[in-house]
C-alpha positions in Angstrom: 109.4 -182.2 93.6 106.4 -183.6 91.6 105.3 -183.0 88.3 102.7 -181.1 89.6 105.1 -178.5 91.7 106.4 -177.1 88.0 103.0 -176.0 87.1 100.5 -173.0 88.1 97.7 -173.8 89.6 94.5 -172.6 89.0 90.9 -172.3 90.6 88.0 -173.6 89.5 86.8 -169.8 87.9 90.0 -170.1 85.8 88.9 -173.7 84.5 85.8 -172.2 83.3 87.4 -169.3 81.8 89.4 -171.9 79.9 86.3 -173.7 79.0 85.0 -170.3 77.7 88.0 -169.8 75.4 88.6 -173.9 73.9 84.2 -173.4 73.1 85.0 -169.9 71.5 87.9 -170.9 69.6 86.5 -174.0 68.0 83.5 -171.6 66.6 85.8 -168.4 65.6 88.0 -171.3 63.6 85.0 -172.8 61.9 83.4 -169.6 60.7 87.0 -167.6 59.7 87.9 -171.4 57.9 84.1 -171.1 55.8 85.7 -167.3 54.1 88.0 -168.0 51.5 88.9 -164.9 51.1 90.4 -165.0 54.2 93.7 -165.2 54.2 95.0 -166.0 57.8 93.3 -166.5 61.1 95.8 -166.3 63.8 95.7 -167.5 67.3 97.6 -165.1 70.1 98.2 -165.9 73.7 99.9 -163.0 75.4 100.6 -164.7 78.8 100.7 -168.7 77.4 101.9 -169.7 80.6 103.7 -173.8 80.3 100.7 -174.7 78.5 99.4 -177.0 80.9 98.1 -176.3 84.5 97.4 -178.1 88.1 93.4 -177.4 89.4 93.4 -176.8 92.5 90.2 -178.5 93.1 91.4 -181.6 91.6 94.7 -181.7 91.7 94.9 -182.9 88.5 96.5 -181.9 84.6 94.6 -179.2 83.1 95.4 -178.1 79.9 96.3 -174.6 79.4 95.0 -172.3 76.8 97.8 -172.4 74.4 97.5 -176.4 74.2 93.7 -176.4 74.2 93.8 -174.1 71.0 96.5 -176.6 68.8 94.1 -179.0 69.1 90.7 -177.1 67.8 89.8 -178.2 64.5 89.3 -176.6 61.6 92.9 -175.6 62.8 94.1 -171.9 63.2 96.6 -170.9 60.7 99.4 -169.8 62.8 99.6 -169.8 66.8 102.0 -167.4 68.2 102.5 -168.0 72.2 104.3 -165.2 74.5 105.8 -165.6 77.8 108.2 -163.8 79.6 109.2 -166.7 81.9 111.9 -169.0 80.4 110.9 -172.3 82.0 107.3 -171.2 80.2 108.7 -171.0 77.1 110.6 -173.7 77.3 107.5 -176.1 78.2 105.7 -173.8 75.2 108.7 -175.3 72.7 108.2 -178.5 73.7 104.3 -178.7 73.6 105.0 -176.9 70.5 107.1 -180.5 69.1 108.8 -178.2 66.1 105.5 -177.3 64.4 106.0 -174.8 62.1 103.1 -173.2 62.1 103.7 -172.0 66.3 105.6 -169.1 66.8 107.1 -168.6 70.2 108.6 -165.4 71.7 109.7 -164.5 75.1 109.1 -161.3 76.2 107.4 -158.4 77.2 103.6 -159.0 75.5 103.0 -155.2 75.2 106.1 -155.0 73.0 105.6 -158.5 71.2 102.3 -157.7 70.2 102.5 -154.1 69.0 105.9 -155.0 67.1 106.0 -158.0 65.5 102.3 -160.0 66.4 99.9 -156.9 65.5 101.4 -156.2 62.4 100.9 -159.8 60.5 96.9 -158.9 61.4 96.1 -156.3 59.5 92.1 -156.2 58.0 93.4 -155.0 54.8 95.8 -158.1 54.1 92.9 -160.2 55.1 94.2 -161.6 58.0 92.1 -162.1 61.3 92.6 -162.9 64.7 91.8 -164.1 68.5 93.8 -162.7 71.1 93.7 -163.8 74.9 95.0 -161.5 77.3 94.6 -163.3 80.8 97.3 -161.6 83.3 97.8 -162.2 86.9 98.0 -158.0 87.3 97.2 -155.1 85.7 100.2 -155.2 83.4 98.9 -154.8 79.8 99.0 -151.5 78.5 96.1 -149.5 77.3 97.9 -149.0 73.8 97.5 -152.8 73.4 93.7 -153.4 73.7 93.1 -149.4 71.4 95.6 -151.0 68.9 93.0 -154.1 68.8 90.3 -152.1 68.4 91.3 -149.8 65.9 92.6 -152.9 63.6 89.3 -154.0 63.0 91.1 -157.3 62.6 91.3 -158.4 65.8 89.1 -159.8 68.5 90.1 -160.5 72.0 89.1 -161.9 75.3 90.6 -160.1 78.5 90.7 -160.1 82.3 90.4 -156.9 83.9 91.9 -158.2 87.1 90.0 -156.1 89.7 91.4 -157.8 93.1 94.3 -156.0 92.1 93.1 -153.1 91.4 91.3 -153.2 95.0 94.4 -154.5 96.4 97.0 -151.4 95.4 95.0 -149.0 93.8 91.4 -148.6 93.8 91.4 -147.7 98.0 88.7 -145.6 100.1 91.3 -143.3 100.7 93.0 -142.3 97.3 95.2 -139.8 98.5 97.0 -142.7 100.0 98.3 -145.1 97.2 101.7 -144.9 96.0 102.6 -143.1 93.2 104.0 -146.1 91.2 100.7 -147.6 91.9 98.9 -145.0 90.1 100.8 -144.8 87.4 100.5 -147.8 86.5 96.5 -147.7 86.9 97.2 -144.6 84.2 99.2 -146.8 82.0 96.6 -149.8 82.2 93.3 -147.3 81.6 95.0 -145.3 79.1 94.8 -141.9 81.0 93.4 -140.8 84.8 90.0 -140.7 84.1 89.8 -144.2 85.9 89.5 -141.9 89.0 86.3 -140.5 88.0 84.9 -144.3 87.4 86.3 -145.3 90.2 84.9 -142.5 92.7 82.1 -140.3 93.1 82.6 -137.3 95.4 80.1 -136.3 98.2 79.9 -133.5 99.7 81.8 -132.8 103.4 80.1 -130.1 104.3 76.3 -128.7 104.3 77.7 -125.1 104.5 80.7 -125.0 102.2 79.5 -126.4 98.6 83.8 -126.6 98.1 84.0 -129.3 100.6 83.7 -132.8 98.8 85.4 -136.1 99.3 85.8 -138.8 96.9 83.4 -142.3 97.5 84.5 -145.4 96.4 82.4 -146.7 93.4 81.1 -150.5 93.0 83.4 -153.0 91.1 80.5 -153.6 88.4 80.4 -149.8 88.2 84.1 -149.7 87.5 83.6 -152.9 85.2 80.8 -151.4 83.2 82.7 -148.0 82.8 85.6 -150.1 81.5 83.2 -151.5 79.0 82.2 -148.5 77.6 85.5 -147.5 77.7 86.5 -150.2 75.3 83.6 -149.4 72.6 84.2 -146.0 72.8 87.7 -145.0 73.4 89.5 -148.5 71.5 86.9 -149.0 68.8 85.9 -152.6 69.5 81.9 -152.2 68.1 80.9 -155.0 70.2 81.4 -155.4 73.6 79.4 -157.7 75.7 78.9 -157.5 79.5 81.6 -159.0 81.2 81.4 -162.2 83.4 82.4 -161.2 86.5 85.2 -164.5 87.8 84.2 -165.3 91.4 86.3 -167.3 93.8 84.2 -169.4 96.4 83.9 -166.5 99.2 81.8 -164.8 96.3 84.4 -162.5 95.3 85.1 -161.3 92.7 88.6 -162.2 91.3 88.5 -160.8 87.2 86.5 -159.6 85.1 86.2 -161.8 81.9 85.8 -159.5 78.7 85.0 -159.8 75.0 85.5 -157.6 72.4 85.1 -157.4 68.7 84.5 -156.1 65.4 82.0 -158.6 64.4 78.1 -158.9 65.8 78.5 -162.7 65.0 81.1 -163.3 67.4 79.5 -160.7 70.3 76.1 -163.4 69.6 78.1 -166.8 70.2 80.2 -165.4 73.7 76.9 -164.1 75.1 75.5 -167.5 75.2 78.3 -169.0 76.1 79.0 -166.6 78.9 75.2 -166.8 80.0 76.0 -171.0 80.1 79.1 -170.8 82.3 77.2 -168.0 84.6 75.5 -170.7 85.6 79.2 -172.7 87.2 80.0 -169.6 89.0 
């Protein structure tokens, strides 16, 4: 087995995401650094992976998100990394090289972050923070991204992974996806009300106005009713449209999403986002 065969590898859309973040990053550091009153800027990465990746296109070392943000000057204050994959963390610990101020934990990121990460955030210590949530599934809680926005504090960038909601939940005929399948939909929305985003009902029958049956919706109308969802329901004040991830058949894979507290930060990942469009 090579090198290579220990690593994830990643298309060209996620090479671009992590562009997104390492361009990001650098400019939340700079302008958190300029506010002494400030008294922390934390860096989170709920799925840090190894910290290093194989393109597929290439073939060659990418560097994951986690390494990309120890090396962004002015430095973050603290960097705390979460896997639940032991041969991640492991490659996390070494990357890592005993710095003290990277804080490794493996586990569960929907328990890690509302226990023990969340709560060194907090706006009224004057601590702020960047938060990348990238999963493979639909697998972080609702309570996660509303605990984000109701801190104030915190800002994040998260993939709505829509291929998998397509794949096992999001189906032209509803009635026939597993129960487990919807309840974790529930869990990852917050509530059911995903189902109205999702669907539109027509009507069966010109003679019985009872007679309806549910129409699948577009992905950018799920995506921009997840949007809203975030302003309105988590708190996040600014929420830019998200940059839809496409693989090279022109689907599309995630949805890349910003939120935030600050108008500042909204400004710098709309021109950023509008660059990398342009790779898609």
């Amino acid at each position: 087995m090579t090198d290579q065969d220990a690593y994830d590898e990643i298309g060209y859309w996620s090479e671009i995401k992590l562009d997104i973040i390492r361009e990001y990053a650098k400019a939340y550091s700079t302008i958190i650094s300029s506010y002494p009153k400030i008294s922390r800027h934390l860096y989170i990465d709920a799925f840090a992976g190894y910290g290093v990746h194989v393109s597929k296109t290439t073939g060659q070392f990418v560097k994951g998100s986690p390494t990309n943000a120890l090396l962004v000057e002015p430095p973050f204050k603290e960097f705390h990394l979460i896997d639940l994959n032991s041969s991640r963390v492991d490659s996390l610990q070494k990357i890592a090289n005993g710095r003290k101020d990277v804080h490794i934990y493996q586990g569960d990121c929907n328990e890690v972050l509302l226990n023990q990460v969340f709560p060194l955030c907090r706006y009224e210590d004057y601590a702020r923070a960047l938060c990348l949530l990238d999963p493979y599934e639909l697998n972080v809680d609702w309570q996660v991204l509303k605990t984000a926005g109701e801190s104030k504090s915190i800002e994040i960038f998260f993939n709505f992974m829509i291929m998998d909601a397509n794949r096992n939940v999001l189906w032209h005929r509803p009635e026939d996806v597993a129960p487990e399948q919807v309840e974790r939909m529930n869990r990852f929305w917050g509530d059911n009300s995903w189902q109205e985003a999702a669907y539109k009902k027509e009507q069966l029958s010109l003679f019985d106005d009872n007679e309806f049956i549910p129409e699948k919706k577009t992905n950018d109308a799920v995506a921009t009713a997840f949007q809203k969802r975030l302003q309105e329901v988590a708190g996040f004040k600014f929420v830019p449209d998200p940059l839809p991830m496409k693989n090279k058949k022109g689907a599309t894979v995630y949805y890349l999403y910003f939120a935030s507290p600050n108008e500042t930060g909204a400004k710098i990942v709309r021109e950023i986002f509008a660059k990398h469009e342009r790779r898609m």
